[in-house]
C-alpha positions in Angstrom: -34.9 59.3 5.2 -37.0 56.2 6.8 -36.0 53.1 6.7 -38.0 49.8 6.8 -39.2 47.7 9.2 -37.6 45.0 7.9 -34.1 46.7 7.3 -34.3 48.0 10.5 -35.1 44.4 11.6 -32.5 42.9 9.6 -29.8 45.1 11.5 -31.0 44.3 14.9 -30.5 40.5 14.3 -27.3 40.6 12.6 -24.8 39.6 14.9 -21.9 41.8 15.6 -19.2 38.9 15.1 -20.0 38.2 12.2 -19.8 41.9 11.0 -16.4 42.7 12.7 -14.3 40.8 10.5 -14.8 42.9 7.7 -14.4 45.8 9.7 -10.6 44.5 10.4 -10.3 43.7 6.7 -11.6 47.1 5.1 -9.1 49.3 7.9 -6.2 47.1 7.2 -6.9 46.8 3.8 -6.7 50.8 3.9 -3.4 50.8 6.1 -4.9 51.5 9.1 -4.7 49.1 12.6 -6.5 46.9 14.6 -5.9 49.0 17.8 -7.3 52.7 15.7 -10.3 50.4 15.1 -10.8 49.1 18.9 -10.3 52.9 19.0 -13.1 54.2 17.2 -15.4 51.6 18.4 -13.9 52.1 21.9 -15.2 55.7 21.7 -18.8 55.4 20.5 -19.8 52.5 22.8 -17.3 53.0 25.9 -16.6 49.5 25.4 -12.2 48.3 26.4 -10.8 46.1 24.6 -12.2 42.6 26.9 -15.4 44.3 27.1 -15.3 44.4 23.3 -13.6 40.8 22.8 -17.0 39.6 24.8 -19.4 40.7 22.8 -17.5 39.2 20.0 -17.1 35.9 21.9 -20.9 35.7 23.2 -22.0 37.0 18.8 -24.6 39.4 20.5 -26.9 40.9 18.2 -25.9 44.7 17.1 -29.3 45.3 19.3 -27.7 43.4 22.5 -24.1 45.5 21.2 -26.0 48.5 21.6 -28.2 47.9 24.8 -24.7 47.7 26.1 -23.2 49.8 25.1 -22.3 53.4 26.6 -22.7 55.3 23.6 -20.3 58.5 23.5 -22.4 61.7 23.9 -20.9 63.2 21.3 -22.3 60.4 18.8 -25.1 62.9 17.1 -22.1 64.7 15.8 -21.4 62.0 13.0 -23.1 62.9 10.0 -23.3 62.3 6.4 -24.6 59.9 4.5 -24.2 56.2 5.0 -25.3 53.0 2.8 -27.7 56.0 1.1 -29.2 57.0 4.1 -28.7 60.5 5.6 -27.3 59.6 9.6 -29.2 61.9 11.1 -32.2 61.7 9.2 -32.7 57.8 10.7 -35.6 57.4 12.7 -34.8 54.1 14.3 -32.3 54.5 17.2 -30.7 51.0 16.9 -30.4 51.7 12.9 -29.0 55.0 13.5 -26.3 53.7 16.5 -25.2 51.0 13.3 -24.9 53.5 11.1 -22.9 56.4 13.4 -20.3 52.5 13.7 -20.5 52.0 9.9 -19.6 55.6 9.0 -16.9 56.0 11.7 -15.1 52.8 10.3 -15.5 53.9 6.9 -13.6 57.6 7.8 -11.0 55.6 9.7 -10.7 53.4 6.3 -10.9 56.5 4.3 -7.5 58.3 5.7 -9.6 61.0 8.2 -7.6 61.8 11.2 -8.4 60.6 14.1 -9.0 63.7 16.2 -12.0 64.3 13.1 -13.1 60.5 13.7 -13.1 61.1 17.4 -15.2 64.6 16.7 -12.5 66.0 18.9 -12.5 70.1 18.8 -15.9 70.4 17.5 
């Protein structure tokens, strides 16, 4: 499934700070922590936990996130469909990279062990 330009846009401008919070609030609102969500974000972009609190402090765009990211070769294995968009159907890279972050917070919210999150064993 394409996307727009504009969406795609609209992603890459969005600042990741302003985004995070409601990471943190759907997780814990699910019972899950702070530290399995620097987890699961720790994994797909290789970022620790200062490296992480950085990008926060300095609001980079998800684009900047992402261009700094590491991201975890095992990324194409998250799949399924996100915000009604098939992952691995997404032709933009940066819109993709969002998505594989949206869809990993949203199994960690969902109750999915973390070995599945982490695509361990696959």
């Amino acid at each position: 499934m394409n996307t727009t330009a504009a969406h795609d846009e609209r992603i890459a401008k969005m600042t990741f700070a302003t985004v995070y919070p409601h990471y943190v609030t759907k997780v814990e609102r699910k019972g899950r922590t702070i530290e399995e969500l620097h987890q699961v974000i720790t994994w797909l972009t290789g970022f620790n936990e200062k490296e992480l609190q950085d990008q926060i402090d300095q609001k980079v765009t998800f684009e900047t996130f992402f261009q700094n990211a590491n991201l975890n070769p095992n990324a194409h294995l998250i799949t399924g469909l996100i915000c009604g968009y098939r992952i691995e159907e997404i032709e933009n890279p940066l819109t993709q990279k969002a998505r594989y972050l949206d869809k990993i917070i949203d199994e960690l919210a969902n109750g999915r062990k973390m070995e599945k999150i982490l695509r361990r064993g696959v």
